[in-house]
C-alpha angles and dihedrals in degrees: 000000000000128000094246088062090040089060091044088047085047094047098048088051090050087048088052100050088048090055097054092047089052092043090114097049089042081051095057095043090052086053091051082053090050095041085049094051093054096057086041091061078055097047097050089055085055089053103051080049091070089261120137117252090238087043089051093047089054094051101046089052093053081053097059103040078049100056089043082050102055083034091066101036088047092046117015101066106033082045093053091044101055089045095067090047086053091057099054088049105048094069085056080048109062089030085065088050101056082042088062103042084053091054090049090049096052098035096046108015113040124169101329100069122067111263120249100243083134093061099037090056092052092050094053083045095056098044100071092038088048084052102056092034088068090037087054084045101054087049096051097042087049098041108032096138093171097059091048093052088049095048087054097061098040077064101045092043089048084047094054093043098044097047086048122007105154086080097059094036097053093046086052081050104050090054079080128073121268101246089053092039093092089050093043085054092049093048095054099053081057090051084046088050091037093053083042093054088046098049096055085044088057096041090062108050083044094061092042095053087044091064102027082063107047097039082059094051094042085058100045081041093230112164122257087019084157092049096043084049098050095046095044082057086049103049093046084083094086105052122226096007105046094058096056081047106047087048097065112064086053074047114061087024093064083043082071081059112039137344095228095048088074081050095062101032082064096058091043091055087053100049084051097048089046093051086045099054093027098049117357111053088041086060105045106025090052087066098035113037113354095216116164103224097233091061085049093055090036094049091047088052088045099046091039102057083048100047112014125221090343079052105057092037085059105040088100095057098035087051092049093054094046088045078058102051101040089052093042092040118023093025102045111015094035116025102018076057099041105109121191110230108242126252114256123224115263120236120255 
């Protein structure tokens, strides 16, 4: 090996290196193109609609401060609110509840069975931890400067790429070589359809599950059923996991009320859940984004333990995009290509 390969071989392992200290910051850059592609998707309906592309942009951005603006005034204070609520009442709760083991010991057990002291003792040790475990929540859900910073510029960044974006995309472009930079523009306007395609898919089951969930609160009267609604639409975004967390604040709110609403939220989390993986994403995601699910669960492990919460919310897009390289690149430029040479007769 020359030197000349020596310092390429040490410059893509530097890069390399570079690249894995920088993932965070790459991460966030890829969410500000995601974020970018789904008001594209807005702004080109403007646009077909006779309106100007600044105008649009301008549009599509009121749109979406709006939207933040109506989320946290719909969520963040009747949330906080009710949290508080929940944490006075969660020492009276589990003090009902050893009440009632105790009840049930002396009423059906008796002497001949061996007391709960155990249990008793636990309860009394988890009271004060569960405690302070809702106290430590409501902080870091108030007072979570880090994510703020980094919502800010995820905005700024989708700003800058969705008023101009040729500039960004040609100097992406040009780190190619210039045979392969043709077929690196084309597939990026299939990683730009593909994210299109995911982001209606994921819309509308937003929306369904939206309205599946608080039709069903607003029946079993359970409070915030708006709120709970909005933020269970919200948390479907990220499969398998969204939907168990976005099942335990309705949870331990209709508790407050009464013990067997959060029964019966609980099985109607499930039902919804079970329409939604059974029927609806079959239906949608096959038009929109074809995506096995157990790339998807493996891809949300994979991309969580590399880049954390960010991570996880954006396993979905990322695989997406590399679904779309390696078929654009391994599958049809490298292996679909790829001839065997053919056997040669032997002499005889």
């Amino acid at each position: 090996m020359n030197l000349g390969r020596y310092i390429g071989l040490l410059a893509l392992i530097l890069s390399l290196y570079i690249l894995w200290q920088i993932r965070q910051i790459l991460l966030l850059f890829f969410t500000a193109v995601v974020l970018a592609t789904a008001l594209n998707q807005l702004v080109q309906q403007l646009q077909r609609l006779g309106v100007r592309r600044g105008w649009s942009v301008f549009l599509s951005l009121n749109i979406l401060f709006g939207i933040f603006i109506i989320f946290f005034w719909l969520i963040v204070p009747p949330f906080v609110e009710q949290f508080q609520e929940l944490v006075k009442l969660l020492p009276k709760g589990l003090q009902a509840i050893q009440n009632t083991v105790n009840w049930l010991e002396d009423r059906f057990l008796g002497t001949d069975f061996p007391n709960f002291d155990a249990l008793d003792n636990l309860i009394q040790q988890i009271q004060p931890l569960a405690t302070q475990v809702m106290e430590h929540s409501i902080g870091l859900f108030s007072t979570s400067i880090t994510a703020i910073i980094q919502l800010v510029l995820v905005l700024v960044l989708s700003l800058m790429l969705l008023v101009n974006p040729q500039p960004y995309r040609q100097s992406f472009i040009r780190l190619f070589p210039s045979f392969y930079r043709q077929r690196v523009s084309e597939i990026l306007e299939r990683c730009k359809v593909a994210l299109g395609s995911w982001t209606v898919g994921v819309l509308i089951e937003m929306v369904f599950i939206a309205a599946l969930s608080g039709i069903g609160l607003w029946i079993l009267q359970v409070p915030l059923a708006l709120a709970h609604a909005i933020l269970a639409g919200l948390l479907n975004v990220i499969p398998n996991i969204g939907p168990t967390l976005s099942v335990v604040l309705p949870m331990a709110i209709a508790v407050i009320d009464a013990p067997w609403k959060a029964v019966a939220v609980l099985i109607l989390y499930i039902v919804i859940q079970q329409i939604e993986s059974y029927w609806l994403t079959p239906t949608i995601m096959a038009k929109q984004v074809s995506l096995l699910p157990a790339m998807t669960l493996t891809s949300q492990i994979f991309f969580a333990s590399f880049f954390g919460a960010l991570g996880l919310l954006m396993a979905l897009p990322l695989t997406v995009v590399a679904k779309t390289w390696l078929e654009e690149v391994l599958v049809k430029d490298v292996l679909d290509k790829w001839n065997y040479p053919k056997p040669q007769p032997e002499n005889q």
